[in-house]
C-alpha positions as CSV (number, residue, x, y, z in Angstrom):
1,X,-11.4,-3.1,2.8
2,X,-9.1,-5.8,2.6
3,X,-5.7,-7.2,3.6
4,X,-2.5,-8.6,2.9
5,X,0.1,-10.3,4.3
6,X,2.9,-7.9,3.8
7,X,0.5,-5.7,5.6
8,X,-1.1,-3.5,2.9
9,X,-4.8,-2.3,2.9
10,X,-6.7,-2.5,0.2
11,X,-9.8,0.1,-1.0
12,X,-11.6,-0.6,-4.0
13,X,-12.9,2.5,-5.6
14,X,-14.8,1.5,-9.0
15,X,-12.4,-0.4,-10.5
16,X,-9.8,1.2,-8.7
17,X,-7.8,-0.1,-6.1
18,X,-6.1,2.1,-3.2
19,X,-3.0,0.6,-1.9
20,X,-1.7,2.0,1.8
21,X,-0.2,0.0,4.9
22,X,-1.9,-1.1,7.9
23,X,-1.3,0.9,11.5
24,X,0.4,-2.1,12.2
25,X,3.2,-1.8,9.6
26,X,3.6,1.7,10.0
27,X,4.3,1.2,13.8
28,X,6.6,-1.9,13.2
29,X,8.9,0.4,10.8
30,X,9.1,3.0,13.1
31,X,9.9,6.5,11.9
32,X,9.2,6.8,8.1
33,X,12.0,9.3,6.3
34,X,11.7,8.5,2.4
35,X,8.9,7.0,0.2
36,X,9.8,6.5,-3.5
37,X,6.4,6.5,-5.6
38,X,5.9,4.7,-8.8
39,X,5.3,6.3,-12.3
40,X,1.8,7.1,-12.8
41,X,0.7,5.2,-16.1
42,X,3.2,2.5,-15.6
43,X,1.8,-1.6,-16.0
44,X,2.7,-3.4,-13.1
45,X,2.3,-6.9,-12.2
46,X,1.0,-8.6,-8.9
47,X,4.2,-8.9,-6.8
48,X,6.1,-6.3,-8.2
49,X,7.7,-4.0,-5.8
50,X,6.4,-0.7,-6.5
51,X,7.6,1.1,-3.6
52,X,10.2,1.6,-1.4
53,X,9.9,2.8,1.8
54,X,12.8,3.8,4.3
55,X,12.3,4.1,8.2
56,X,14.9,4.8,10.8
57,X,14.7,0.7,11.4
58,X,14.8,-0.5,7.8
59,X,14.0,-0.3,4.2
60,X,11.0,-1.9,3.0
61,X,9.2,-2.3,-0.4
62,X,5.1,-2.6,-0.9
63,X,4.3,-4.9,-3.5
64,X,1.6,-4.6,-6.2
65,X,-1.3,-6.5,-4.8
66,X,-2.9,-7.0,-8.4
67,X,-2.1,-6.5,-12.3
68,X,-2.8,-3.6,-13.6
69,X,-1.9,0.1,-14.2
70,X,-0.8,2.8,-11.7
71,X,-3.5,5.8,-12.3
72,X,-2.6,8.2,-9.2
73,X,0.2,8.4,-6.6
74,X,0.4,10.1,-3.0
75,X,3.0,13.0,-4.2
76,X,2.2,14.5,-0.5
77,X,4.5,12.0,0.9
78,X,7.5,12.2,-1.1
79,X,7.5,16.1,0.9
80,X,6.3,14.9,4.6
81,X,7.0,10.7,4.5
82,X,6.3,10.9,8.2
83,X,2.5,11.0,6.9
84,X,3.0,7.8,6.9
85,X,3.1,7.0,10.9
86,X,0.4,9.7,11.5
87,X,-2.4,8.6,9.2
88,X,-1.3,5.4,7.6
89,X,-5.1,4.1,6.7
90,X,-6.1,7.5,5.7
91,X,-4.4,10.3,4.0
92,X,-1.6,8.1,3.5
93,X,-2.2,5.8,1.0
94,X,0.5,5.2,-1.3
95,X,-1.2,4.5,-5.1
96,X,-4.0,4.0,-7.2
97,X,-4.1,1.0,-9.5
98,X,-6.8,0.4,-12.0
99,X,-6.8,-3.3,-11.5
100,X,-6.8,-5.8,-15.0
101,X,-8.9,-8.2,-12.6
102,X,-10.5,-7.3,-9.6
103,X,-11.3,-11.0,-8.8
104,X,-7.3,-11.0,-7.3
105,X,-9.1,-8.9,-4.5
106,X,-10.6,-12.8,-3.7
107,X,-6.8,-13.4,-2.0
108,X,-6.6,-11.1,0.6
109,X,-8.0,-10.8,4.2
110,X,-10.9,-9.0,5.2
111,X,-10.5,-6.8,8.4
112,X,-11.7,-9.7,11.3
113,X,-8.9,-12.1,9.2
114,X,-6.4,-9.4,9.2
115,X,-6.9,-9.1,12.9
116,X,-6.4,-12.8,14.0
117,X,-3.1,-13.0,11.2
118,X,-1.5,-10.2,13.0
119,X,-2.6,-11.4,17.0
């Protein structure tokens, strides 16, 4: 697994990625009340916001952490967002992404890196 600044995990699966964010996001938001889902099918680019999340503290978007094309998306949260807060590196994961280039995995954190960035 591996991490990103803005606080997204990342699974690889194949040569697909699962996209979710870290306990310590979910806790920093606070209550989640609304996740909006990308389209499944649609080409994204790395650093595209891709979705928005809305918390009783704030709205916040997670970014695409590679190029490539959104294959699957967490439906289950649209109904029960507060998924999010209760599983967030489990059941909650937000999309799939077939990545273009899996060598953009080469940017991120592993988990002992992830650790030390957020104390």
């Amino acid at each position: 697994m591996k991490f990103t600044e803005e606080h997204e995990w990342l699974r690889v699966e194949g040569d697909v990625v699962v996209v979710g964010i870290t306990e310590h996001a979910s806790e920093q938001l606070g209550d989640v009340v609304f996740v909006e889902l990308p389209e499944v099918g649609g080409e994204v680019a790395k650093d595209d916001e891709v979705v928005v999340i809305e918390s009783v503290k704030a709205a916040s978007d997670i970014l695409a952490p590679l190029d490539g094309e959104i294959t699957e998306v967490n439906e289950a949260l649209v109904d029960e967002p507060g998924k999010v807060n209760d599983d967030p590196m489990g059941d909650a994961w937000f999309f799939k992404i077939k990545a273009s280039d899996l060598s953009q995995m080469d940017d991120y954190m592993d988990e002992a890196a992830y650790k030390d960035f957020i104390g």
